[in-house]
C-alpha positions, 0 to 999 in steps of 0.5 A: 500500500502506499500514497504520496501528497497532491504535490508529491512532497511526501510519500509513503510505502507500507509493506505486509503480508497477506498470507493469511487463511482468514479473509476478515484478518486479510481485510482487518490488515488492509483497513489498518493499513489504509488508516496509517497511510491517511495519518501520515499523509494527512496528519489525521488522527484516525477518529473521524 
């Protein structure tokens, strides 16, 4: 996963494993994921 900022000032790149059998914790992972990049990019705190 990764995302940069409109201007590219900032980027960032998020590695994991996705080798799970159980398709919720995949899922889990990837919106845990998705969440970090927003908080890093957007300064954001994660309650929205």
């Amino acid at each position: 996963m990764n995302g940069a900022t409109g201007d590219g000032s900032r980027t960032i790149t998020v590695s994991m494993t996705t080798s799970f059998n159980d398709f919720g914790k995949t899922l889990r992972q990837h919106k845990a994921a998705g969440e970090l990049v927003d908080r890093a990019l957007c300064g954001t705190s994660g309650n929205r």
